[in-house]
C-alpha positions in Angstrom: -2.4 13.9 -29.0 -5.1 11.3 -30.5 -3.6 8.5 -28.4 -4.2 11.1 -25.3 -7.7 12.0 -26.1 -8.7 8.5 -26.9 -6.8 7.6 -23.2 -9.2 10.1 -21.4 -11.9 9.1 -23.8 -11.5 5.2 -22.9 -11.3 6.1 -18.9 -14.9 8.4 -19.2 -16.7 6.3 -21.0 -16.0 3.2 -18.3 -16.3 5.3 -15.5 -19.7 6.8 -16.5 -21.3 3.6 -17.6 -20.0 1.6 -14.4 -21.5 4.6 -12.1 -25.1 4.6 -14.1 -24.9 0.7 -13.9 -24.2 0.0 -10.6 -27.1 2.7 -9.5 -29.4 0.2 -11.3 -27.9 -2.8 -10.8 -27.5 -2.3 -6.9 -31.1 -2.0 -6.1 -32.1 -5.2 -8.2 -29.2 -7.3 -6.5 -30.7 -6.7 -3.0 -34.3 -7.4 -4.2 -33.0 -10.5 -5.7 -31.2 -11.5 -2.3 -28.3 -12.0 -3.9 -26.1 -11.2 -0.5 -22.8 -12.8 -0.1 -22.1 -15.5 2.5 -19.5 -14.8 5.6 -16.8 -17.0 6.3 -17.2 -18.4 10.1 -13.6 -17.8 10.5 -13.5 -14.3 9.9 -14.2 -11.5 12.7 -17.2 -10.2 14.0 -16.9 -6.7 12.3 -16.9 -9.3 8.9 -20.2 -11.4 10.2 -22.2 -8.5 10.3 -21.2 -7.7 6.3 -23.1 -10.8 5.8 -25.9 -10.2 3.3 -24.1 -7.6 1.2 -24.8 -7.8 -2.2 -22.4 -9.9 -4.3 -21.5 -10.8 -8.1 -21.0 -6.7 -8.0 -18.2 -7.7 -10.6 -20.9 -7.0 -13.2 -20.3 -3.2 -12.6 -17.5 -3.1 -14.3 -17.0 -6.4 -16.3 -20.3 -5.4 -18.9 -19.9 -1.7 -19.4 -15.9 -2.3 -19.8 -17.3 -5.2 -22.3 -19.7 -3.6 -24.1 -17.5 0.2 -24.5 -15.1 -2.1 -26.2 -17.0 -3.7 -28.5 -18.6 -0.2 -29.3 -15.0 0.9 -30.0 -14.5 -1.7 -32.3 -17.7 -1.4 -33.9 -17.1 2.6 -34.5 -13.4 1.3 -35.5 -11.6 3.7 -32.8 -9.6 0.5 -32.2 -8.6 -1.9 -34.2 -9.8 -5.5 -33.6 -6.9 -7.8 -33.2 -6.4 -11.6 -31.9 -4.7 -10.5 -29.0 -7.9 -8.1 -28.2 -10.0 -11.4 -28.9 -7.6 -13.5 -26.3 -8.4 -10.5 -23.6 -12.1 -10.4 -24.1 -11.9 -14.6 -23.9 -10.3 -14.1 -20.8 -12.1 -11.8 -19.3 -15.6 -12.9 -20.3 -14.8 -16.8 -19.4 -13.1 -16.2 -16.1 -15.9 -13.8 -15.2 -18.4 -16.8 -16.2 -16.8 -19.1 -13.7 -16.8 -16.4 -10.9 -20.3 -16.2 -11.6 -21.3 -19.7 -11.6 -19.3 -20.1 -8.6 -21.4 -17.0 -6.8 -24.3 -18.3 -7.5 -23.9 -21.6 -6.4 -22.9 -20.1 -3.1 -26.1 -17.7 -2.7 -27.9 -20.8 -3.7 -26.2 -23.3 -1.0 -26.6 -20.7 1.5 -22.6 -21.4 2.6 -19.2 -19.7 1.2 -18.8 -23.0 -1.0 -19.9 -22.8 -4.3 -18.0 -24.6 -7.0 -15.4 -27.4 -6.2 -11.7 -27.0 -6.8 -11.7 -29.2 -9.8 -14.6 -28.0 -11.3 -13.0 -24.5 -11.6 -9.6 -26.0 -12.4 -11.6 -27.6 -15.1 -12.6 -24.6 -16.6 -9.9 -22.8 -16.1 -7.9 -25.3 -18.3 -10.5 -25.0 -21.1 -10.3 -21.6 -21.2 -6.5 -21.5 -21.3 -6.5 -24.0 -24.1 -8.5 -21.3 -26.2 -6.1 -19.2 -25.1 -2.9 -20.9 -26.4 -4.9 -22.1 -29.4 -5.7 -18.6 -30.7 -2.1 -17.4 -29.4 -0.4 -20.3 -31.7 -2.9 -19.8 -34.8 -2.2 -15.6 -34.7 2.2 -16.6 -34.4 2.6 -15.9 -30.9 5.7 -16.3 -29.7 6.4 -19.0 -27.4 9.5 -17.9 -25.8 10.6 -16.3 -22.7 12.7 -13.2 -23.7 14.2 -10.6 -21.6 16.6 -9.0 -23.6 18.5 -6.7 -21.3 19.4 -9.7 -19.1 20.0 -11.4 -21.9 17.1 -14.1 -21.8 16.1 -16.0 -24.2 14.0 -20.0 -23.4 12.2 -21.6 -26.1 9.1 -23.3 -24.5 7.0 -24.4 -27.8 4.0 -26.1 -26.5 4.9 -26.1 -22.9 4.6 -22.8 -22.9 0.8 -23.6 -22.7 1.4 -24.8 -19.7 3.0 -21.9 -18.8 -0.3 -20.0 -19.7 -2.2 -22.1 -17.6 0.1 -21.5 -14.7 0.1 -18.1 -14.7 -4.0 -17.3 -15.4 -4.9 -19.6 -12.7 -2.2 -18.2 -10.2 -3.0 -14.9 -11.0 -7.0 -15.1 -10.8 -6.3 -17.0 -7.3 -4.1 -14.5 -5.9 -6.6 -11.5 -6.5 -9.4 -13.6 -5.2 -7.7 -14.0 -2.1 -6.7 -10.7 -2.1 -10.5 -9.8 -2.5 -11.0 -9.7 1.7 -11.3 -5.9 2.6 -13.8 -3.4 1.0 -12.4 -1.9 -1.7 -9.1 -3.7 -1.5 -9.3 -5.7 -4.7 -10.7 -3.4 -6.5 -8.4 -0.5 -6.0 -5.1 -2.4 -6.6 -6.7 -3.8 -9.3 -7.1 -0.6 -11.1 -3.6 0.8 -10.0 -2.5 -2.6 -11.0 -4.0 -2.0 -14.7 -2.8 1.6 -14.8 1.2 0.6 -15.2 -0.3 -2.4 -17.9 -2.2 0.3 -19.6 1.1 2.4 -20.4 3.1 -0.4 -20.8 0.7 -1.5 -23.6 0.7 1.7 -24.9 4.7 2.2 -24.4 5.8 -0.8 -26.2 2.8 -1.0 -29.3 0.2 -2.7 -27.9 -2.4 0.3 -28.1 -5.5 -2.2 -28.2 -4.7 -3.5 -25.1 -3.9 -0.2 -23.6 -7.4 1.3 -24.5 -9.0 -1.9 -22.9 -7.4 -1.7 -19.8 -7.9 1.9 -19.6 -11.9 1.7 -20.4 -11.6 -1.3 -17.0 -9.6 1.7 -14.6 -12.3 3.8 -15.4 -14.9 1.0 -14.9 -13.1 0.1 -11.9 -13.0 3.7 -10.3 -17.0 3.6 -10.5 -17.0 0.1 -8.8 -15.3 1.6 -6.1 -17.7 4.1 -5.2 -20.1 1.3 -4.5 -17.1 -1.0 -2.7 -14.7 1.1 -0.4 -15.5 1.0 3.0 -18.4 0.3 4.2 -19.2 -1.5 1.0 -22.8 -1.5 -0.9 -21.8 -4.2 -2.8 -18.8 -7.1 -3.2 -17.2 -8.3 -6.6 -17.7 -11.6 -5.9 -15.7 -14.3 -7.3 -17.6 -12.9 -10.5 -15.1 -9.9 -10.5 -11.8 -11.1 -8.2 -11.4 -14.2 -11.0 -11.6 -11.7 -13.7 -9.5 -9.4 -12.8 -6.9 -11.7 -12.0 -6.8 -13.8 -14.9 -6.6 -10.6 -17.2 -3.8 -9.2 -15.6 -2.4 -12.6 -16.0 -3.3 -12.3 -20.0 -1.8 -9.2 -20.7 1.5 -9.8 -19.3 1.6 -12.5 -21.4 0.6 -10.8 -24.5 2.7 -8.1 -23.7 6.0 -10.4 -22.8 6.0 -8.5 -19.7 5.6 -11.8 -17.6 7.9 -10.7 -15.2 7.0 -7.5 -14.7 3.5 -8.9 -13.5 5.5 -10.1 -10.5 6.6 -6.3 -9.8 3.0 -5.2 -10.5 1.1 -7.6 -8.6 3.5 -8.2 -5.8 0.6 -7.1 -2.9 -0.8 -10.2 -4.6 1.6 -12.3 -4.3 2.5 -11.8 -0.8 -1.5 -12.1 0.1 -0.7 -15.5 -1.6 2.2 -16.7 -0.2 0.9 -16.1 3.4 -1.7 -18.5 2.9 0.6 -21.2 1.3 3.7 -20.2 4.1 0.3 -20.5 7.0 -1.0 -23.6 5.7 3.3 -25.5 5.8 3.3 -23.7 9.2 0.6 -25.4 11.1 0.8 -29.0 9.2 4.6 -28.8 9.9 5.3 -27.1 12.7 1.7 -27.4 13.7 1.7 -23.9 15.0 0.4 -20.2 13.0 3.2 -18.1 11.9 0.4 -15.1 11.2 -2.6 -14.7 13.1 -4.3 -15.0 10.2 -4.5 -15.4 6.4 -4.3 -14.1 4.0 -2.1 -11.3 5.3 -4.5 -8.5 5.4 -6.7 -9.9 8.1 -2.8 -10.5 10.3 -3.4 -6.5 10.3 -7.0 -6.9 11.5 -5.7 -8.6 14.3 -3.1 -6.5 15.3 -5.9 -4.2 15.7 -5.6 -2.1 12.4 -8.4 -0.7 10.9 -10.0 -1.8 7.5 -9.3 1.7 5.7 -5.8 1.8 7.0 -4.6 -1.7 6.0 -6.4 -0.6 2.3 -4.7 2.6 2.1 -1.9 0.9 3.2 -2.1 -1.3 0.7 -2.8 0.7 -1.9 0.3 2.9 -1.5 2.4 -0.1 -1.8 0.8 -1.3 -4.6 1.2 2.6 -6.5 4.7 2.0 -5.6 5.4 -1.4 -7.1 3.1 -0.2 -10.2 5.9 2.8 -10.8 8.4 0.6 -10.4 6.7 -1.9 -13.0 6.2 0.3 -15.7 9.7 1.4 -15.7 10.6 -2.2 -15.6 8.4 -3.1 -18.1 9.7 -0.8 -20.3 13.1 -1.3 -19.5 12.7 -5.1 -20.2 
């Protein structure tokens, strides 16, 4: 019953804040001119989003921040190093979506930082990472116990750290297309980690991601369709590498693959696209990532994201009995 009230306690409290911060936050972003650039290969229903406010990634990364800290502060949960590694995560890849924004708004283009300039960082950040995992005894192996798996990596599995924040932050920034998308498989995305967490011991974890679904939901009253404000980088980098971090932290790597599967194949498309046209030199979908193949097919926006978001409630179910099962 405490773990209950502290669940609906944790998804107030982020939803609130998000909703009174992105009221005040909204207005200041468009007096700032801080409107996000179009891509000249997208449509013309895309073109005319073009000065939308971005870095709107702040509406749910501070107050899902800040109530966490509060909670630790208050002691309703416990500090750990695992809670440390999340907040490292989160905070860093949410500094590098930032930067990356900014330098866009300031270039007046979609290009803000290079490729190996956010590699760069994205390597430091997974070296604190593996450092604090190694000096709290994480384990270093991949163990799946009901299919009887069980790979020592040692320090390679570093490298398997790196892999998967940097994959995962990726795939939800290219997911990050259609208002609201992102943002609303994000939080159905954190809802089957958040019980997860809680179902297997990992109740710090389980309040965080609960305080960011609530955060979340009040981001998306600013961001579904037609959208006030976009994430940005800021948010889509965030959110990715987290969900990235807690399946780690959990040992629930592969149930990330079940969770974020949307992800993936938004992903894929672009890598199958790009071997398509250099080898065959011809498109295999109209266009990439995947949910813009349905723009041109002649979809809406709301029904490819309610699409979407069905399939991604559906692969979530089917994660968090995975996960448990695992």
């Amino acid at each position: 019953m405490l773990l209950l009230t502290k669940a609906i306690f944790a998804i107030m409290i982020g939803f609130l804040s998000s909703v009174i911060l992105g009221l005040l936050l909204l207005p200041v972003l468009k007096k700032l001119r801080l409107g996000q650039k179009i891509s000249i290969f997208v449509g013309e229903a895309h073109r005319k989003k073009e000065g939308t406010p971005t870095m709107g990634g702040l509406i749910f990364i501070i107050p899902t921040v800040l109530a966490t800290l509060a909670l630790i502060v208050t002691d309703k949960i416990t500090y750990t190093s695992n809670l440390g590694i999340v907040l490292l995560v989160f905070i860093g890849y949410a500094c590098i979506g930032f930067l990356d924004d900014f330098l866009s708004i300031r270039k007046g283009n979609n290009e803000g930082l290079t490729t190996y300039q956010k590699l760069f960082m994205q390597v430091l950040i997974a070296i604190g990472f593996f450092y604090i995992y190694m000096r709290s005894g994480g384990q270093t192996a991949w163990v799946v116990g009901t299919l009887k798996i069980d790979i020592e990596f040692g320090w390679l599995y570093g490298l398997a750290i790196l892999f998967i924040l940097v994959g995962a932050s990726n795939a939800v920034n290219l997911t990050d297309g259609l208002d609201g998308l992102a943002g609303g498989l994000s939080a159905i995305a954190f809802i089957a980690f958040a019980l997860i967490s809680l179902s297997v011991g990992f109740d710090e974890i389980g309040i965080f991601s609960l305080i960011l679904i609530g955060s979340l939901m009040g981001f998306l009253i600013f961001n579904t369709y037609p959208a006030k404000v976009f994430m940005g980088d800021t948010g889509s980098l965030a959110l990715g590498a987290l969900m990235g971090a807690i399946a780690i932290l959990t040992h629930r790597e592969l149930t990330l693959l079940v969770v974020a599967f949307v992800f993936v194949v938004e992903t894929l498309s672009v890598i199958i696209q790009t071997f398509w046209v250099q080898v065959l030199h011809r498109k295999l979908f109209l266009m990439t990532p995947i949910h813009h193949h349905f723009e041109k097919l002649g979809w809406s926006e709301s029904d490819i994201v309610k699409l979407f978001w069905v399939v991604g409630l559906i692969l979530s179910m089917a994660g968090i009995l995975f996960g448990v099962w695992v």
